[in-house]
N, C-alpha and C positions, 0 to 999 in steps of 0.2 A: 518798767511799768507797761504794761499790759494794756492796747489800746484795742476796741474794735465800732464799728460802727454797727447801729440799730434803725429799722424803721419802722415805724408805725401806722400803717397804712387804711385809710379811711375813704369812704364814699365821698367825702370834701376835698380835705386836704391828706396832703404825703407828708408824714411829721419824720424828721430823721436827727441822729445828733452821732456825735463822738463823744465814746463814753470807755471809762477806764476802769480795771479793774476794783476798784474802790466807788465804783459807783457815782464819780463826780462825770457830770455832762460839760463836756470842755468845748465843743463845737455844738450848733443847733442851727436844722433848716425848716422851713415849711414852704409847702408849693402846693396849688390847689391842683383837684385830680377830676373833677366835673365833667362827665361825659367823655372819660377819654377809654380809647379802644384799649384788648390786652398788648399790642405792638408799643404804641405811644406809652404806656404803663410802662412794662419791660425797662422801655428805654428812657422812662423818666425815672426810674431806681438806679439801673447804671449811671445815667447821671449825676446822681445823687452821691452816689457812693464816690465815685471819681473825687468830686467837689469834697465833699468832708475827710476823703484819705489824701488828698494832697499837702505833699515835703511829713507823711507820718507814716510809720511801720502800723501797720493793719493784721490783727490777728485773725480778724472771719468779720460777719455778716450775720444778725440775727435781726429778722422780718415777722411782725405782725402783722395778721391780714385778717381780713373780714371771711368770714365759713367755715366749712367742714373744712380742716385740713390733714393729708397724713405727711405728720414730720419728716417720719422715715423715708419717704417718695420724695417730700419739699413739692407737693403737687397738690392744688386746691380742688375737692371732690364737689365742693357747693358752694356758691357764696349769692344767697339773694336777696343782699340789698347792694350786688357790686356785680350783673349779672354776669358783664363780662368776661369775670375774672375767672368762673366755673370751669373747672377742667384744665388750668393753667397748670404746667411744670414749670413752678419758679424757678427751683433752684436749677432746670434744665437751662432753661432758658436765658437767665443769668450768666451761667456760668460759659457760654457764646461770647460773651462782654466781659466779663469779671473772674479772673483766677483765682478768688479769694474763697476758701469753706464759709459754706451759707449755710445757716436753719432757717426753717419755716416751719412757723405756728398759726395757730386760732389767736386772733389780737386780746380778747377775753381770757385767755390763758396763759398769756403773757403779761399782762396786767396784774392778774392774782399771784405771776412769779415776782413781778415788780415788788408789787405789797409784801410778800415773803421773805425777799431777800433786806428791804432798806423800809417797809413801809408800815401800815397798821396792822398786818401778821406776821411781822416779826417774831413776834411771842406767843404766838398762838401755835399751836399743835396742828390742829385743822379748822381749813373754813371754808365756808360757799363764799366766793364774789359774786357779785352782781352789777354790772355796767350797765348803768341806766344814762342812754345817748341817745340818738338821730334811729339806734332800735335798741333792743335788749340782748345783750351777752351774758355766757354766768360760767365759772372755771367753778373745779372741785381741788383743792389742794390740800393734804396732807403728807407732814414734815417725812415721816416715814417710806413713800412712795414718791411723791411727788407731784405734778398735775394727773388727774385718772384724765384720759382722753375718751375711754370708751372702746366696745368692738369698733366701731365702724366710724372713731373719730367724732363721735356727738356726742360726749359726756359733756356733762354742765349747759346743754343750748336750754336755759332756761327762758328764752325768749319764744321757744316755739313748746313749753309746756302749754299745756288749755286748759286757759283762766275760765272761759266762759263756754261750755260744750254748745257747739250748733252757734258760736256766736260770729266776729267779724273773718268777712274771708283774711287768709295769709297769702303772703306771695307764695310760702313755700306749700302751699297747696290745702295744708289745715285751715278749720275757722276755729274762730277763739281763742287763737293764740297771745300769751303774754305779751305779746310784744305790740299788740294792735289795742293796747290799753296802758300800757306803761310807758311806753317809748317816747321821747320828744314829737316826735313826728306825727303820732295819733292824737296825743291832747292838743296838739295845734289843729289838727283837722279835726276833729269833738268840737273844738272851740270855734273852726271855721263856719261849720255845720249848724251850731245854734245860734252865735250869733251875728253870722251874714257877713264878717269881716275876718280878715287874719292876723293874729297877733301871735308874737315869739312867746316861748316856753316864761322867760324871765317875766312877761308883762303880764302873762296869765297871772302867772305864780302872785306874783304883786299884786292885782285884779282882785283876784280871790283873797287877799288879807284884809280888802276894805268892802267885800261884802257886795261883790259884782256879780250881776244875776246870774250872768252864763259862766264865769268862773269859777265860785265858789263850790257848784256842786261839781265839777269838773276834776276840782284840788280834792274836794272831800273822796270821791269816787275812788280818784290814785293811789290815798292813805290808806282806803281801805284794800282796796285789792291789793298792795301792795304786803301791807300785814298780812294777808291772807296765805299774799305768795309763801310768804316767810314761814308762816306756823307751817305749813302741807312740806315746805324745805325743811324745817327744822326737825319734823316728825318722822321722816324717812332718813334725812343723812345723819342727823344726832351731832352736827359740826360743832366747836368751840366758840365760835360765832361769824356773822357774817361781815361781809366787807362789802361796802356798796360804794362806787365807783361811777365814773361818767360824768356828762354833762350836768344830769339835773343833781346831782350831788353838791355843785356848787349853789342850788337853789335852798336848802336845807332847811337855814331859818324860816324857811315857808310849812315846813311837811315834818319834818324830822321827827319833832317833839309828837306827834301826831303819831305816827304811825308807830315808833317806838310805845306810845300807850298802846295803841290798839293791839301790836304786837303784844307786850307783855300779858296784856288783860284777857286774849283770846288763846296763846298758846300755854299748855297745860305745864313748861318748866322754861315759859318763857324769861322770866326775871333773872334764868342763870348762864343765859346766852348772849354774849356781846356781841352787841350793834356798832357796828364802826363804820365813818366816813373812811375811803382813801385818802393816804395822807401824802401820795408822793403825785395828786393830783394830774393834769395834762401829761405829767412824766410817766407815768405808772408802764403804760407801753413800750415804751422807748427802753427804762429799765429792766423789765422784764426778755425784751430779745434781748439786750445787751446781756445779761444775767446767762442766759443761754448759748451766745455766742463764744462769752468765755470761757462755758463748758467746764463752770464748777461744780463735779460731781457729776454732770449732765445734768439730771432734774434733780437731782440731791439739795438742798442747801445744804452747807456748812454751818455744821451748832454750834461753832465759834458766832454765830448771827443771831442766834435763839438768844 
């Protein structure tokens, strides 16, 4: 059986696990990553990986990360909401510590491999993901080719599309960007903003079910842009439907049913496009490098999975 280690690597936390061919997660770590430099990083993966390959044959390394990534190099070209990390050679850098073959991915790319291989597009042909978290991520997957990365490694950054032209600055240097309206991280500051205190994504979302001043239009706002994203997504790529994923995913009973109307009602063949939550939740990453690591097909799936 076929064993390798995965990790998921976030602005918070460092999510890692041991995972086998078959897709079952047999070991599982998390360690927060808050403010730590690319050295301390580095060496908190090697660490990681030591910890979960010990007394077990280790096939490779497959690592999701936050940015542009080019696989092929295993070196992150941008990552800005991890600034550190920008211009890192992972798999160089790693491999100083670690004898093991390593990939390196876009973590949102990994995630829609996740879903592909064991999750909500299983059975789907092609779809757009969409990781709605702490910012917005989005993978383009079709069965045929596999993730499209793009020339220059930004295929799918649907969090730095512009929702609003001339609207909120980005880090990455646009204003308007999806992500500075969709993301956890904005509707908590929207919410800080108007009404003078800070409340979590979950207390919003809650907030706004029983008709709280500054939350409701808040929640109404995200369902709407949100569909919005989706019709301008669904009219250009033509995908079999989408996959939405992330944190506020598990907030759904709040938005779901909402936006899927707006959706339907706005886009002109929306009713034949499926809306999917991720189904392999917090794991979807983990799954996805692991999926990669083991270098099924390389980005192929196996239609024994379809």
């Amino acid at each position: 059986m076929k064993r390798v280690i995965s990790i998921d690597l976030g602005g918070t936390n460092l999510k890692a696990a041991l995972v086998d061919q078959e897709a079952n997660i047999l070991r599982r770590l998390t360690v927060p990553t808050n403010k730590m430099g690319r050295t301390a990083l580095i060496e908190q993966l090697a660490g990681v990986m030591k910890k979960l390959g010990q007394d077990v044959e280790i096939e490779a390394v497959g690592i999701g990360t936050p940015g542009f990534v080019n696989r092929e190099a295993g070196r992150v070209l941008l990552a800005t909401n991890l600034s550190e990390w920008t211009g890192t050679d992972v798999e160089d850098e790693l491999h100083r510590i670690i004898s093991l073959p390593i990939v390196v991915e876009n973590d949102a790319n990994v995630a829609a491999l996740g879903e592909a291989w064991v999750g909500a597009g299983r059975n789907l042909d092609s779809f757009f993901m969409i990781t709605l978290g702490t910012g917005v991520g989005g993978a383009i997957f079709a069965r045929s080719t596999g993730i499209w990365n793009g020339a220059s490694y930004r295929g799918g950054e649907v969090g730095h599309a512009i929702l609003y032209p001339g609207g909120k600055p980005c880090a990455c240097g646009q204003q308007g960007c999806v992500e500075q309206y969709l993301s956890g991280r904005s509707i908590e500051a929207t919410f800080e903003q108007l009404a003078g205190k800070r409340l979590r994504c979950p207390e919003i979302f809650a907030a706004a079910a029983v008709g709280h001043e500054q939350a409701t239009p808040i929640v109404n706002r995200f369902c709407s842009d949100l569909a919005v994203l989706l019709t301008s997504l669904n009219n250009i790529f033509d995908p079999a439907g989408f996959i939405i994923g992330g944190g506020l995913v598990h907030l759904r009973q709040f938005w779901w049913a909402k936006v899927q109307q707006a959706f339907q009602t706005q886009c002109m063949h929306g009713e034949a496009v499926a809306l999917l939550p991720a189904t392999t939740g917090n794991s979807a990453g983990l799954l996805g490098a692991a999926y990669l690591a083991l270098g099924l097909k390389r980005e192929h799936l196996d239609e024994s999975n379809s």
